[in-house]
Backbone bond lengths (Angstrom), bond angles and torsions (degrees), N, CA, C in turn:
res aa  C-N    CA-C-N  psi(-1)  N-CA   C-N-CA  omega(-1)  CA-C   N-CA-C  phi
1 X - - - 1.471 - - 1.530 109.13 -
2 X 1.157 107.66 125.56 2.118 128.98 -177.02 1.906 74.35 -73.74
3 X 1.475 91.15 150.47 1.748 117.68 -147.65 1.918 62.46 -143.68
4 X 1.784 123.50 118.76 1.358 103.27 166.38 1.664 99.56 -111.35
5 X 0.934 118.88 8.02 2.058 109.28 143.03 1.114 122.80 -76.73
6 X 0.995 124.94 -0.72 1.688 132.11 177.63 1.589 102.28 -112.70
7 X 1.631 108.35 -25.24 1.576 96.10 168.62 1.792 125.70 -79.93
8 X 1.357 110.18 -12.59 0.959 149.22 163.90 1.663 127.29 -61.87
9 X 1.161 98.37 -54.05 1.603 112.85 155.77 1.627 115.68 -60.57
10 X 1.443 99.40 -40.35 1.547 108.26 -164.70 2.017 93.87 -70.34
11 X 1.374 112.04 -22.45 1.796 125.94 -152.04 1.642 72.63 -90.00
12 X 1.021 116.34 -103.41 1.879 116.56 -170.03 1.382 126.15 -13.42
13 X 1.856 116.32 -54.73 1.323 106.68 152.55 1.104 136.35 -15.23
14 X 1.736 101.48 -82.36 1.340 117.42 -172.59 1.351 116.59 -55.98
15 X 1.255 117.82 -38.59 1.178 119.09 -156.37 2.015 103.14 -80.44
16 X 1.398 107.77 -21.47 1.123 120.03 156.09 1.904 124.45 -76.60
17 X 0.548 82.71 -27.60 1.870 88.20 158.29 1.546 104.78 -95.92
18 X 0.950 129.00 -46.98 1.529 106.67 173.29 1.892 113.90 -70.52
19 X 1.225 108.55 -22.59 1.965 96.32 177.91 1.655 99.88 -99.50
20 X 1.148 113.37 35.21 1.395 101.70 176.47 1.820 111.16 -149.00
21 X 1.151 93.12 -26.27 1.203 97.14 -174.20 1.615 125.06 91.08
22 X 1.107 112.43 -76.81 1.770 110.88 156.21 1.523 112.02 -116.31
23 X 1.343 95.91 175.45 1.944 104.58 167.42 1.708 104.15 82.37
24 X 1.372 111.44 -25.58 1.497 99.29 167.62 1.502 126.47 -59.11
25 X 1.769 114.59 -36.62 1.158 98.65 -163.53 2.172 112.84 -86.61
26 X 1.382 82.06 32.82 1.625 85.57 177.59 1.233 117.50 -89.87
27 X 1.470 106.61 -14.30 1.974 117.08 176.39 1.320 94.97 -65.28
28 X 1.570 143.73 -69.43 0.990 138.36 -165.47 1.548 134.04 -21.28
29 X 1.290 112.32 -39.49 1.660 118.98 175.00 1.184 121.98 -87.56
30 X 1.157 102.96 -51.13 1.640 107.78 165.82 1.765 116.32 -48.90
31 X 1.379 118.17 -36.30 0.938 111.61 -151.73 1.679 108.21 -113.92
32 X 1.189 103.85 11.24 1.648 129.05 154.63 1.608 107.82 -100.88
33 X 1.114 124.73 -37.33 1.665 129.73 169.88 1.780 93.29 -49.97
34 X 1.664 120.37 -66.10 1.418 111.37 -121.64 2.111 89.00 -103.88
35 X 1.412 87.60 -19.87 1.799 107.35 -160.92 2.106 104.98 -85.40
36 X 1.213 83.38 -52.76 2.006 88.84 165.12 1.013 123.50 -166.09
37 X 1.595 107.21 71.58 1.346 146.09 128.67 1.470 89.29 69.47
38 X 1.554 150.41 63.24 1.204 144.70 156.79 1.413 106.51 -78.68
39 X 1.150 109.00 146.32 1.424 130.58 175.53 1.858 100.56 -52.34
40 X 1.186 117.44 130.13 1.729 108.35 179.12 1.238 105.09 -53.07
41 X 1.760 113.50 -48.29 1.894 100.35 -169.64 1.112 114.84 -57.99
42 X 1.662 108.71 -39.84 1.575 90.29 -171.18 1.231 113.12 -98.37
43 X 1.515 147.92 6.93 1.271 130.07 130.63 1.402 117.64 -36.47
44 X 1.530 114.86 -71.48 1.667 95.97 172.08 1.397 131.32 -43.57
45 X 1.238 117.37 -45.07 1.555 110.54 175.99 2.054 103.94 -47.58
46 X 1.218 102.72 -72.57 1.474 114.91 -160.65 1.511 99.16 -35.82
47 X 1.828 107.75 -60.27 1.468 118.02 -177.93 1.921 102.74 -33.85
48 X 1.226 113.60 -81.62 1.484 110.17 168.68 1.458 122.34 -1.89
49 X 1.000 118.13 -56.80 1.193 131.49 -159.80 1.907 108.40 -81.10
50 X 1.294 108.88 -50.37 1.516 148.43 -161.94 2.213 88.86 -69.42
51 X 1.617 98.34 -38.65 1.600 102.86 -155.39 1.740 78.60 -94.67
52 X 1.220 142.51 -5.44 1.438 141.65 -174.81 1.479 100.56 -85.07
53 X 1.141 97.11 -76.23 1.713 111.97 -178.32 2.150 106.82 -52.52
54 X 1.018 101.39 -61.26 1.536 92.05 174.96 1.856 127.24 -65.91
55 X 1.145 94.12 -30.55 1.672 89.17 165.28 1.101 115.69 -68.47
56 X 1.661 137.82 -48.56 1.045 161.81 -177.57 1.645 102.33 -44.72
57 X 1.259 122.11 -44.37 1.171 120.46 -160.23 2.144 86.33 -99.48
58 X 0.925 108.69 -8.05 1.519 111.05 173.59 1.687 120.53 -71.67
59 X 1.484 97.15 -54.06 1.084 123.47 -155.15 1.600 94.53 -75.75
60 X 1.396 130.74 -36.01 1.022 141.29 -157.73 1.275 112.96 -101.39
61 X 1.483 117.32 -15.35 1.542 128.38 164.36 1.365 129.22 -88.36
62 X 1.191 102.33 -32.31 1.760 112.47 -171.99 1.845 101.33 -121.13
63 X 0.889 111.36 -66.78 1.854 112.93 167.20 1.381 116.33 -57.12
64 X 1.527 112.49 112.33 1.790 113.57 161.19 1.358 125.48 -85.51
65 X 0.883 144.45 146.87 1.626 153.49 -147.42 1.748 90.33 -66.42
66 X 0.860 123.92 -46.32 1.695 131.33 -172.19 1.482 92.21 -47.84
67 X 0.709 136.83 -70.82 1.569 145.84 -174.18 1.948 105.89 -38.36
68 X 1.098 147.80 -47.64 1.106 141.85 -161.28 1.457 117.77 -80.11
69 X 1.005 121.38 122.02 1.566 118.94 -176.27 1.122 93.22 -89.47
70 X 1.250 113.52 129.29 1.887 119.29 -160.56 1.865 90.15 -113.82
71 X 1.243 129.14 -16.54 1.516 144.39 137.80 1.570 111.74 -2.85
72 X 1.261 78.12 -77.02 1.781 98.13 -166.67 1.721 98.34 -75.58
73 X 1.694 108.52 -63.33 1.328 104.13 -176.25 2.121 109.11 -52.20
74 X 1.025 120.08 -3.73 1.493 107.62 160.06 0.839 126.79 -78.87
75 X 1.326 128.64 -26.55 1.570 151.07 -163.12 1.441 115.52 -99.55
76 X 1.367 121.14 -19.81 1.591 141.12 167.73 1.686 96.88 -88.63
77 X 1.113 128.24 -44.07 1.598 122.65 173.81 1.045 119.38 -56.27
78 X 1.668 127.75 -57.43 1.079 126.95 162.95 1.906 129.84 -29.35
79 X 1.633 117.06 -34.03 0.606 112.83 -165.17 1.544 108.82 -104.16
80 X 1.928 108.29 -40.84 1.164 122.02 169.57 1.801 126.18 -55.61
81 X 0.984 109.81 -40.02 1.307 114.29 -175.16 1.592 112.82 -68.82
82 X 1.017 94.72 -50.95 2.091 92.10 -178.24 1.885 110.61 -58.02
83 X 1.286 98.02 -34.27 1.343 117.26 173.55 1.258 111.09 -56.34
84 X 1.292 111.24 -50.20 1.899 97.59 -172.51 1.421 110.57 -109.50
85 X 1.637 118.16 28.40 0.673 114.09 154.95 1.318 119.38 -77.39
86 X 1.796 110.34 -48.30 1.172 131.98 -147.35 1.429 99.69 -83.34
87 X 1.446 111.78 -25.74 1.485 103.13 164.31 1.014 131.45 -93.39
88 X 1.810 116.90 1.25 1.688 89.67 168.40 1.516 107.11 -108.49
89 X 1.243 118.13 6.09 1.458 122.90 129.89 1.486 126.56 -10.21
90 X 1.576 98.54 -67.49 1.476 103.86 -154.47 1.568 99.97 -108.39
91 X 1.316 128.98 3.78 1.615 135.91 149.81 1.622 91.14 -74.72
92 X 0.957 170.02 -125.45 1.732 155.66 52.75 2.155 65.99 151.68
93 X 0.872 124.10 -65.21 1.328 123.13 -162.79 1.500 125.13 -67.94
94 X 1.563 99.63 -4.04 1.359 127.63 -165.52 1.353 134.20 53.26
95 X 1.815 111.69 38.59 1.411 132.74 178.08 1.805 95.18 -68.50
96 X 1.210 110.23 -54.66 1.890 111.00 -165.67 1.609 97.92 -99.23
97 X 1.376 117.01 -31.97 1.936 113.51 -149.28 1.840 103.80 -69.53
98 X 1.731 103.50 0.82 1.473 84.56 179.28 1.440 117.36 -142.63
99 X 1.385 80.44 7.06 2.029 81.17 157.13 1.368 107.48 -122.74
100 X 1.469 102.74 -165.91 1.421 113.89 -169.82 1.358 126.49 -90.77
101 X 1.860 116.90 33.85 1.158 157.24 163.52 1.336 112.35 -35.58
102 X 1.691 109.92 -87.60 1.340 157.26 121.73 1.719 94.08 31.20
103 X 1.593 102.77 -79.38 1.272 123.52 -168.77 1.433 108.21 -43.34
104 X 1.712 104.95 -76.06 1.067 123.01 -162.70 1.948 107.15 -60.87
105 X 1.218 111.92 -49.25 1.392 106.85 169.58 1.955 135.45 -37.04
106 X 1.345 96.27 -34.37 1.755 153.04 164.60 2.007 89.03 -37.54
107 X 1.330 94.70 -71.64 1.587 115.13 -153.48 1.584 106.33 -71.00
108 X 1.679 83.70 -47.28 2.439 81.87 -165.77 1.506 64.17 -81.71
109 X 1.427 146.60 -136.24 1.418 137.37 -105.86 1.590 106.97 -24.42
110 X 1.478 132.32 -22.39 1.559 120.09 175.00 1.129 102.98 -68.23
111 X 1.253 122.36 -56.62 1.402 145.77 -179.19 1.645 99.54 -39.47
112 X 1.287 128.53 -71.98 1.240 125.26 -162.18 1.117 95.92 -65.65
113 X 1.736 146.21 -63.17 1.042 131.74 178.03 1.579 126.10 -26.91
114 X 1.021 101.16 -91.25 1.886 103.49 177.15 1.857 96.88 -33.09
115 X 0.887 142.36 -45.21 1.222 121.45 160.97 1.688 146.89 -71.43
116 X 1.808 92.35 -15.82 1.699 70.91 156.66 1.961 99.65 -111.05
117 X 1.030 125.50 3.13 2.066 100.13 147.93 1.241 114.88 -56.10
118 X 1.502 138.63 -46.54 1.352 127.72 170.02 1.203 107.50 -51.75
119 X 1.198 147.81 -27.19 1.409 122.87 -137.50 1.463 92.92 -150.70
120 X 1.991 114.94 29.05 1.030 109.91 -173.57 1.803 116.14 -93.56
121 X 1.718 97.85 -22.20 1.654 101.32 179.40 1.549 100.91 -80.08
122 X 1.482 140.81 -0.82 0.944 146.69 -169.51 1.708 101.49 -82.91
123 X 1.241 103.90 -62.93 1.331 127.27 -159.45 1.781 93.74 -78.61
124 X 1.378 120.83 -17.53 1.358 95.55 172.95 1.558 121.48 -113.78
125 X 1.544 105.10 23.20 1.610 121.55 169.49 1.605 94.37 -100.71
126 X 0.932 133.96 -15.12 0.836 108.51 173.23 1.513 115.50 -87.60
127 X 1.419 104.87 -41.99 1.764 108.84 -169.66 1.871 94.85 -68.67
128 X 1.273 126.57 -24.69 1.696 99.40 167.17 1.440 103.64 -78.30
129 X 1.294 134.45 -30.97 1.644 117.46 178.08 1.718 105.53 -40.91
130 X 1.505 104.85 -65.91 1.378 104.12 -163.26 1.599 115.60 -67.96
131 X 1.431 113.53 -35.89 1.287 114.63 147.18 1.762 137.56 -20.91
132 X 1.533 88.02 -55.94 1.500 97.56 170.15 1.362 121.58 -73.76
133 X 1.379 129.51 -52.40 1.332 142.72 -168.73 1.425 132.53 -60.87
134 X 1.570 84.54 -34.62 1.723 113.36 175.46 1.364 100.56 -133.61
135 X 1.450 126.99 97.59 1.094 117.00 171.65 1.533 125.68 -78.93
136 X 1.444 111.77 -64.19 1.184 145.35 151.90 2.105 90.51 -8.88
137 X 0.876 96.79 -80.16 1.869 109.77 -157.67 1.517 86.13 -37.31
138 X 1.579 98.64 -74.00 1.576 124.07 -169.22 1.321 116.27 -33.31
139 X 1.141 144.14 -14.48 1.418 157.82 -145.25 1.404 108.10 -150.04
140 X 1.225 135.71 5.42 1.316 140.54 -172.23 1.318 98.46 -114.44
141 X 1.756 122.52 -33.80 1.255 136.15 -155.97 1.612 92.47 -112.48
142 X 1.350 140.96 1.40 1.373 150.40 -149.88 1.642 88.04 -91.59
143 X 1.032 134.09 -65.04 1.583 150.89 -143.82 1.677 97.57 -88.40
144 X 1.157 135.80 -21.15 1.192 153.32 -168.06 1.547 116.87 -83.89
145 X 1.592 87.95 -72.44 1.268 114.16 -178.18 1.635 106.65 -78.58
146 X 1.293 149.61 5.18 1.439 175.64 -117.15 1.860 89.85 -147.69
147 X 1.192 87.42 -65.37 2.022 94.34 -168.89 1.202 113.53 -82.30
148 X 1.846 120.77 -25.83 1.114 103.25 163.42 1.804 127.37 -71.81
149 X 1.436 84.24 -31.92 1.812 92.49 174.54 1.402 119.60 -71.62
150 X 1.241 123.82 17.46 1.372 128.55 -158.94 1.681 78.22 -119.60
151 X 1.125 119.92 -65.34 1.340 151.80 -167.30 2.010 91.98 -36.38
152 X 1.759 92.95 -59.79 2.057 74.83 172.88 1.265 114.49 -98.54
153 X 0.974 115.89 23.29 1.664 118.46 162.38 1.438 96.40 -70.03
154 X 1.415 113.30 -73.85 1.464 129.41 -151.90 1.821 93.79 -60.15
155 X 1.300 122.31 -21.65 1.810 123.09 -171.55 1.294 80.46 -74.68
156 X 1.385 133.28 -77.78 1.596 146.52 -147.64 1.330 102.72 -52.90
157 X 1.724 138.16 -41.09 1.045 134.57 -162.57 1.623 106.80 -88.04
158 X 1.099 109.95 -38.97 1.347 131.87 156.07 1.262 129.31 -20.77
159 X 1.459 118.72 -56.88 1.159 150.16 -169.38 1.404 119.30 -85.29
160 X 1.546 104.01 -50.59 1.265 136.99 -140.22 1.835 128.11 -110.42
161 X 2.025 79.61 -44.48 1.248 103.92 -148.00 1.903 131.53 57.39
162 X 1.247 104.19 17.56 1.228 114.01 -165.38 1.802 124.39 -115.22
163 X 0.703 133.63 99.55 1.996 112.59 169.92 1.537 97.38 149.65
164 X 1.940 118.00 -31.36 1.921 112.70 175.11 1.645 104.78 -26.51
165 X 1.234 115.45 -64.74 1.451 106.88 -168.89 1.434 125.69 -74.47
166 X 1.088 104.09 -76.77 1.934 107.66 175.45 1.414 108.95 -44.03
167 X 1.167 110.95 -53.67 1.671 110.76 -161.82 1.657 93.54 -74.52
168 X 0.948 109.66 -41.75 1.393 106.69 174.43 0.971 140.62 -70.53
169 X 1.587 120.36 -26.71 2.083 101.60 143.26 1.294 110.27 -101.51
170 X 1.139 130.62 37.54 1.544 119.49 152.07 1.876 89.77 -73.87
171 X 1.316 118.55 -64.38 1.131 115.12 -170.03 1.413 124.80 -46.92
172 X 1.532 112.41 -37.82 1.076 114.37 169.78 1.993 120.81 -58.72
173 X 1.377 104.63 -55.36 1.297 111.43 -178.43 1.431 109.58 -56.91
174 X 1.732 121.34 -9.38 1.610 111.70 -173.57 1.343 84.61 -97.17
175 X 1.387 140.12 -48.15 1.206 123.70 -159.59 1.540 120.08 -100.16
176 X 1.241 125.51 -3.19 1.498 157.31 147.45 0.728 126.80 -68.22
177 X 1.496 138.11 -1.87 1.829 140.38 -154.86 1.465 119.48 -47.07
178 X 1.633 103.80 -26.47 1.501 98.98 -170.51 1.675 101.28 -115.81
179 X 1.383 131.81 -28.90 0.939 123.87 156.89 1.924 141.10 -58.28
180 X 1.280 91.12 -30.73 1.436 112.73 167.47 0.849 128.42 -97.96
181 X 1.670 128.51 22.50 1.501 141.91 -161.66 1.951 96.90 -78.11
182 X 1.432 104.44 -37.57 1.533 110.90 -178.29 1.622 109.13 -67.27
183 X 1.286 127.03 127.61 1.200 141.91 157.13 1.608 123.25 -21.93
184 X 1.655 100.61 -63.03 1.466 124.27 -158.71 1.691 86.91 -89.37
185 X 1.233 134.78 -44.52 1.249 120.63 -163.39 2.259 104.42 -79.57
186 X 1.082 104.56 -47.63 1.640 118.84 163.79 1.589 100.20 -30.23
187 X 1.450 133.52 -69.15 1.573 133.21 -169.08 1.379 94.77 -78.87
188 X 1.456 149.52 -40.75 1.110 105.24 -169.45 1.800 102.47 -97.81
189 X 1.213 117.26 -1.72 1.511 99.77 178.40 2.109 103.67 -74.07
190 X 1.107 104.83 -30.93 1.934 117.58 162.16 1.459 116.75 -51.44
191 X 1.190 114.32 -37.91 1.491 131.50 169.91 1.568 126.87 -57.55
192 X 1.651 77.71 -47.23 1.768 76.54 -162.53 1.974 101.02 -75.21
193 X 1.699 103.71 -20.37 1.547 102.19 -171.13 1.419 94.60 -59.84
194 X 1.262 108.40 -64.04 1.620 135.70 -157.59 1.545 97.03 -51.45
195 X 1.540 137.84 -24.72 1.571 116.40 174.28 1.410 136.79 -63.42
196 X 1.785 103.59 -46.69 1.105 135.76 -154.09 1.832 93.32 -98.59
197 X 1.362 121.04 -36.67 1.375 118.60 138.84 1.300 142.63 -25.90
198 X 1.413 115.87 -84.15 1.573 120.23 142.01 1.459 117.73 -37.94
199 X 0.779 139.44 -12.10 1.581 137.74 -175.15 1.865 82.43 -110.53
200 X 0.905 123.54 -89.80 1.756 112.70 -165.40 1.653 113.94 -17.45
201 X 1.472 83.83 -53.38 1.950 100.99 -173.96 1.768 114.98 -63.03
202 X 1.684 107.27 -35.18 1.342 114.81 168.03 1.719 118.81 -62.90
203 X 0.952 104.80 -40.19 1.494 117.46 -149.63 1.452 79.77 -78.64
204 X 1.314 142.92 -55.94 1.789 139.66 169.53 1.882 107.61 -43.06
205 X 0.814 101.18 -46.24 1.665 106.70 -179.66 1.403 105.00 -73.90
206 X 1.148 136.08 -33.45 1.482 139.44 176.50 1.519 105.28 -66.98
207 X 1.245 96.75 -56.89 1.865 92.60 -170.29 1.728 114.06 -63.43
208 X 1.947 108.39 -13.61 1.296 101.18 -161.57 1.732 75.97 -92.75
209 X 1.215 141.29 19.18 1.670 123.75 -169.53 1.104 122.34 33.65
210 X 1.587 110.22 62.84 1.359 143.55 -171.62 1.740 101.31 -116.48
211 X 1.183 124.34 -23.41 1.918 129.35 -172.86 1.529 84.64 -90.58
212 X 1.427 79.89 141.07 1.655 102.88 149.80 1.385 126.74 -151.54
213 X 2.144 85.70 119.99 1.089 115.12 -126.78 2.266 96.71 -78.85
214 X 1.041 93.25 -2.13 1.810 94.22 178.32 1.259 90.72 -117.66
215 X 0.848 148.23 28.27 1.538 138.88 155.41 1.342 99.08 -99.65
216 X 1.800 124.63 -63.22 1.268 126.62 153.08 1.506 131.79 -15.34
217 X 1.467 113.20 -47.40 1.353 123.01 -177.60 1.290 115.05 -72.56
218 X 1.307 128.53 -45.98 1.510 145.89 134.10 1.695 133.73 4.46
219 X 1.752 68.08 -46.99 1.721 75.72 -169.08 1.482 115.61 -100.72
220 X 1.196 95.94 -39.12 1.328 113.88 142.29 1.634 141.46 -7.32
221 X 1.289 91.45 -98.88 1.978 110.21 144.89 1.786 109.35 -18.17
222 X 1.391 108.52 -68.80 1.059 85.42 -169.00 1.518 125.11 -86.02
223 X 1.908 129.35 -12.02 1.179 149.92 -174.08 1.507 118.33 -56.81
224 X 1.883 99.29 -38.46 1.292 106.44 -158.70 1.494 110.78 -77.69
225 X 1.798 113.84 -42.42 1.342 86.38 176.44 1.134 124.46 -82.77
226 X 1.517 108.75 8.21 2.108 118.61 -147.18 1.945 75.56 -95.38
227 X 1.646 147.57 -35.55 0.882 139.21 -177.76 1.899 112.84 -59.29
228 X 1.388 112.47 -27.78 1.397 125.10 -175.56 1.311 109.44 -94.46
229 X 1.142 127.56 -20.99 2.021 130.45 171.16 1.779 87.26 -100.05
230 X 0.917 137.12 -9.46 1.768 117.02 160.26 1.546 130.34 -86.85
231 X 1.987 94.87 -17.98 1.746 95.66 174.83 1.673 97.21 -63.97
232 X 1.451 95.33 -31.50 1.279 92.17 -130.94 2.321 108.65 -89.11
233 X 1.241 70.47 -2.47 1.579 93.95 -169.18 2.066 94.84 -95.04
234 X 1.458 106.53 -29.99 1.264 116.35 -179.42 1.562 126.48 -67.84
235 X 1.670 103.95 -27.25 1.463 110.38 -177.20 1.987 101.70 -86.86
236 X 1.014 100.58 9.40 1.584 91.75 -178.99 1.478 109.40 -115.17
237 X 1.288 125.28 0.03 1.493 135.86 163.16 1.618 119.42 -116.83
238 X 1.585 119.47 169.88 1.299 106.35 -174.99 1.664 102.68 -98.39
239 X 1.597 95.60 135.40 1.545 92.65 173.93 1.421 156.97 -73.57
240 X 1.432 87.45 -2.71 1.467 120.08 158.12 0.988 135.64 -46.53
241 X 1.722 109.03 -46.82 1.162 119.28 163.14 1.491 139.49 -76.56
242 X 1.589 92.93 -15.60 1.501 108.56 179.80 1.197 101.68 -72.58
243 X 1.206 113.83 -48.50 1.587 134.87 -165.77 1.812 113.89 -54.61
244 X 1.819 97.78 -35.39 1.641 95.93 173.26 1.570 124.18 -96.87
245 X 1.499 100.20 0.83 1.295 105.43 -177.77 1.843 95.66 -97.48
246 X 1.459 113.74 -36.41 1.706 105.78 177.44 1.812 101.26 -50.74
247 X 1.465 110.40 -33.49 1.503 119.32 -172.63 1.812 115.91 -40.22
248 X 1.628 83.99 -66.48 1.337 122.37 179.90 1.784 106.56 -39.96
249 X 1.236 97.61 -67.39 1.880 115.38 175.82 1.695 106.48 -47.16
250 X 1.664 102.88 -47.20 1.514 92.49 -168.23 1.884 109.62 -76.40
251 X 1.180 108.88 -18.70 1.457 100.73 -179.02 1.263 115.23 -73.51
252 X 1.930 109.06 -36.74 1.535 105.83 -172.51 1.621 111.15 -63.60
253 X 1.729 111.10 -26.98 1.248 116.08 -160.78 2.139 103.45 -80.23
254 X 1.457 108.39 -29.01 1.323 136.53 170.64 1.468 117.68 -35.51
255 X 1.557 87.65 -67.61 1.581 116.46 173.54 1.853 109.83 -77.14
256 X 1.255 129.53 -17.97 1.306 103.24 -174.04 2.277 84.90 -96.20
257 X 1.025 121.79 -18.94 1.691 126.51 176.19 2.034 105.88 -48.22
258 X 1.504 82.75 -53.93 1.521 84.24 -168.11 1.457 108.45 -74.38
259 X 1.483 133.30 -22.34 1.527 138.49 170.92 1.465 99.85 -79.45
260 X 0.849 118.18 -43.73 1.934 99.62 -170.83 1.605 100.51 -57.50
261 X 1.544 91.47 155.49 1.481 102.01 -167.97 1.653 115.27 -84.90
262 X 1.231 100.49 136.99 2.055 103.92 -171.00 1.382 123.21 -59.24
């Protein structure tokens, strides 16, 4: 049975990942955790799945393949993938899936998000300063620091289902400054990590019968076209602003994750 508050949930998402570009699909977990009472694991699992299928249909509508520096997205795999393997491994084993671990992990990745979108044009004047000044250094440490940052992507999504996007071109734009200066190329080179990610991390949560697969469908229904009236609703406002008010939402929603009781 189609749940149409959950198709509804699935419509706001999307439609917030489509007027924003990233950082929308971080409402989703939290807001099946706090909104109707899903179990954290299997919100994260489902979310996984939910952030596959709706990016997918993002990435493939508005982003053309020309755009992705598949460079960088190699260098975030390397680090991300072993990572979320190994952690949903060790949720799957019942180290986090049965205390109030789960939860709290849930909350600071909201938490950190809405804080680095604020603090994302910040963080990437600086990484072209140092970029510029020291090139040589800056670029030696580029390929490194790429796999380690991939490395807590792949923990956070893992965990969480949360941080592929936001957290993931903040990182990019600090350590990318001049390659990622473009808008359109920044989300889908974030995209292309963040699918096959969510899909690694899903596909472990699936086999443990952790998805749920009509809750998924649900959300679904309503994401897909609500992701195509948000590109499109997005190029006619500034995104800046969307971007600090998604901020705003993800901290309050962050902060009420980590207070609800485990």
């Amino acid at each position: 049975m189609i749940s149409f508050p959950l198709v509804g949930l699935g419509a706001m998402t999307g439609f917030a990942i489509g007027l924003t570009g990233v950082g929308g699909g971080a409402l989703m977990a939290p807001a099946l955790v706090l909104l109707f009472g899903v179990v954290p694991q299997t919100a994260v699992a489902t979310d996984l799945w939910f952030a596959v299928v709706t990016k997918l249909v993002a990435v493939q509508s508005f982003y053309g393949k020309p755009l992705v520096d598949w460079r960088i997205v190699r260098r975030l795999w390397w680090g991300s993938i072993p990572a979320s393997i190994g952690w949903v491994m060790w949720v799957e084993w019942g180290h986090v899936a049965h205390s109030g671990k789960l939860l709290v992990a849930m909350g600071g990745v909201v938490v950190v998000t809405s804080l680095g979108i604020l603090w994302a044009p910040t963080l990437f004047r600086i990484g072209r300063l140092r970029r510029l000044d020291d090139p040589h250094q800056f670029k030696r440490w580029q390929p490194l620091l790429t796999v380690v940052g991939g490395g807590v992507l792949g923990s956070c999504v893992a965990l969480t289902s949360i941080g592929a996007g936001a957290l993931g071109s903040v990182f990019l734009m600090y350590l990318y400054p001049l390659r990622m200066g473009d808008t359109s190329r920044l989300v889908a080179t974030d995209i292309a990590h963040a699918v096959p990610l969510a899909l690694v991390a899903g596909l472990g949560y699936a086999w443990a019968g952790q998805v749920d697969w009509w809750l998924l469908t649900a959300l679904c229904l309503g994401s897909i076209p609500a992701v195509l009236a948000g590109h499109w609703v997005g190029r006619q406002v500034p995104g800046r602003g969307l971007q600090i008010v998604l901020a705003c939402v993800l901290l309050f929603l962050g902060g009420r994750v980590l207070l609800s009781p485990s």
